[in-house]
C-alpha positions in Angstrom: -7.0 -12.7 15.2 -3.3 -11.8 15.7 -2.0 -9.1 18.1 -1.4 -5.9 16.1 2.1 -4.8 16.3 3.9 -2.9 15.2 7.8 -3.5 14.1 10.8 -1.2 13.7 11.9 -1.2 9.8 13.1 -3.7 8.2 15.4 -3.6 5.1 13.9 -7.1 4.2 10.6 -5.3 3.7 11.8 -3.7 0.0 13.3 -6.8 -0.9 10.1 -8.7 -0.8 8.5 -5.5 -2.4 11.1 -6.5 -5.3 10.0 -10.0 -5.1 5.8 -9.1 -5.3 6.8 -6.7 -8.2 8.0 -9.5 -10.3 5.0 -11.7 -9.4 2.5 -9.0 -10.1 4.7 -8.1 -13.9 4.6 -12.0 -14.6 0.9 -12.2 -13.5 0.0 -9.0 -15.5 -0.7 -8.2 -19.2 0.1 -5.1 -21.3 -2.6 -2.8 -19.4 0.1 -2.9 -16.4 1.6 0.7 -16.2 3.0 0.6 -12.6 4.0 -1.0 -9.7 4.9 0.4 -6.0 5.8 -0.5 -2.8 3.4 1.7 -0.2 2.2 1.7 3.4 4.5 1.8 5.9 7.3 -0.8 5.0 7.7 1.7 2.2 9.1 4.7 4.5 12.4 4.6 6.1 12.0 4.6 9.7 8.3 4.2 10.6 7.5 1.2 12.5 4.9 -0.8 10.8 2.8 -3.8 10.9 5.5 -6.6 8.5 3.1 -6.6 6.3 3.9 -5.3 2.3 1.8 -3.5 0.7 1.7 -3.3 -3.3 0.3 -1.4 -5.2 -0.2 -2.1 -9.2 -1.7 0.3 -11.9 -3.3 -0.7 -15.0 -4.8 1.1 -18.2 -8.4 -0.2 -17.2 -10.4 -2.6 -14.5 -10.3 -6.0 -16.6 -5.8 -6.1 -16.8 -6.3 -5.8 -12.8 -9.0 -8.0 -12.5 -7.3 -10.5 -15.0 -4.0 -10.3 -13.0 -5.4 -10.7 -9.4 -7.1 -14.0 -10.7 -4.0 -15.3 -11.6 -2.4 -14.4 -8.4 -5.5 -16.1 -6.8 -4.3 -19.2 -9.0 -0.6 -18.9 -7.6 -1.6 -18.9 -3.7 -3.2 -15.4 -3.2 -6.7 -14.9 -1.4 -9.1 -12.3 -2.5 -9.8 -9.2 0.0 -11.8 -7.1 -2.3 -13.1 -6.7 -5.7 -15.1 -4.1 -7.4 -14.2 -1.6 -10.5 -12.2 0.8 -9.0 -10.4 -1.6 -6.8 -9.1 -5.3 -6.8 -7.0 -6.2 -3.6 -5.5 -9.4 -3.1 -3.7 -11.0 -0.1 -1.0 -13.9 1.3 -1.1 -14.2 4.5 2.0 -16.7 5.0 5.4 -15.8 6.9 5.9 -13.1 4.8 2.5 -11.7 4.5 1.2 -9.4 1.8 -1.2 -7.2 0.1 -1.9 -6.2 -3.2 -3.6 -3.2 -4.5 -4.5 -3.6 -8.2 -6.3 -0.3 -9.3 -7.5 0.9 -13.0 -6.0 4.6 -14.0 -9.2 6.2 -13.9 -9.7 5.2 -10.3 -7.3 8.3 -8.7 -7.1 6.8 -5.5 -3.6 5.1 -6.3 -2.2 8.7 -6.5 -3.8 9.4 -2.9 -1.4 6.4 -1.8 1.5 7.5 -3.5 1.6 11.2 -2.7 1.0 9.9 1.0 4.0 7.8 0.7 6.1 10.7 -0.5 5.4 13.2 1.8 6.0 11.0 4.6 9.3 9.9 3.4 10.3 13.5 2.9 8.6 14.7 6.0 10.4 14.0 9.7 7.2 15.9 11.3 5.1 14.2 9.2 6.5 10.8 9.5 5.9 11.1 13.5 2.8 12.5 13.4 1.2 9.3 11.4 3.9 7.0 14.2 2.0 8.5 16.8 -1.6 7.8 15.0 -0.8 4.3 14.4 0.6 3.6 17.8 -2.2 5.0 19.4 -4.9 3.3 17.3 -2.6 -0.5 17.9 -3.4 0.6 21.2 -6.7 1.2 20.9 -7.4 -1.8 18.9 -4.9 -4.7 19.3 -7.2 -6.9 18.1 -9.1 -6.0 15.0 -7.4 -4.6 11.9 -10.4 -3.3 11.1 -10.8 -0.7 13.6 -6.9 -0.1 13.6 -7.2 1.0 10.1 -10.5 2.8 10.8 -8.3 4.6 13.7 -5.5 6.1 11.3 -8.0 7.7 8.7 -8.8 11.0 10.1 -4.8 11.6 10.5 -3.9 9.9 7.1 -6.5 12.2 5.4 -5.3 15.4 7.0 -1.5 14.5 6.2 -2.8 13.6 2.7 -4.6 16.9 2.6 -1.3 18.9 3.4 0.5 16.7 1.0 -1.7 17.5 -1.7 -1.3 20.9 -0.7 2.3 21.4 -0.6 2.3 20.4 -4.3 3.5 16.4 -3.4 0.7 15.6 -6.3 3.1 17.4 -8.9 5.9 15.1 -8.0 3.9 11.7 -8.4 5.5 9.8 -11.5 2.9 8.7 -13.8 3.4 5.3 -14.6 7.3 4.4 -14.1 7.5 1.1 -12.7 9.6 0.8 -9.4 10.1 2.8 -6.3 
C-alpha cells in the first residue's frame, strides 16, 4: 500500500471534480438530485490526500445502484455497496471516489455540512489539518486506520457544525458546488 501523504491544494482538484460530475450525470437516470465535490480537495487550503471525493444523491437506492454499475462498466471498481450507501472507486493517476447515496440515507448531509463549516471556518479548518496530519503520522501505511484516526475530530467538528446552524444552509438538491 502507498505512503499516505498528504498534498498542499490543488486547483486541479475541482476541475476533475467537474469532470466526475459529468460522468456521474451521463451514468445516472432521473432519480439523480445532486452532485458534490467533498473531502478535503473540496476546501481551499487544507492539505489532502489527491484523492476526489464525489458525492451523488438520488431519490432512492436502485438510481445509485444503477449508476455505480455503469460506472463499474466504464473503468470504476466497487468499494462498497449496501442500501444506504454505494461507493465506487478509480484508482488511476487521477484517483477517485464516489459516494452514491439514496435521500433517505441523511448521511450525505453529514458530509456536506462538514464541508461547509470547514470552508467557512479558519479554526476549524486547522483543527481537522492537525487531525489528519497526526493520524498520516500515525498510520502511513493503512488508509484504513488513517480514516479511523480522523473520526473522533470529524464528529466533534460535525457536531459544532450542526450546532451553529450549518445544517440550515445545506442546499437540497442543487447540482454543483
Amino acid at each position: 500500500m502507498a505512503e499516505i501523504h498528504l498534498e498542499t491544494q490543488d486547483p486541479a482538484w475541482r476541475g476533475r471534480f467537474e469532470g466526475e460530475r459529468d460522468r456521474i450525470r451521463t451514468a445516472s437516470g432521473e432519480g439523480l438530485l445532486g452532485v458534490f465535490h467533498v473531502g478535503s480537495t473540496a476546501v481551499e487550503g487544507l492539505p489532502a490526500k489527491p484523492v476526489v471525493d464525489v458525492l451523488a444523491v438520488y431519490e432512492e437506492y436502485d438510481g445509485a445502484r444503477e449508476a455505480a454499475d455503469r460506472l463499474v462498466g466504464r473503468g470504476y471498481d466497487w468499494q462498497r455497496d449496501d442500501p444506504d450507501w454505494v461507493v465506487v472507486s478509480r484508482t488511476d493517476a487521477k484517483p477517485v471516489v464516489v459516494h452514491l447515496q439514496p435521500r433517505a440515507a441523511e448521511t450525505w448531509r453529514d458530509q456536506l455540512v462538514f464541508r461547509e463549516f470547514l470552508r467557512e471556518n479558519p479554526d476549524a479548518r486547522s483543527e481537522y489539518e492537525r487531525a489528519k496530519r497526526e493520524a498520516a503520522a500515525d498510520h502511513p501505511d493503512d488508509v484504513g486506520a488513517y480514516t479511523e484516526a480522523k473520526n473522533a475530530k470529524i464528529r466533534e467538528l460535525e457536531a459544532r457544525a450542526y450546532d451553529e446552524g450549518y445544517g440550515e444552509l445545506v442546499p437540497e438538491f442543487e447540482s454543483g458546488d
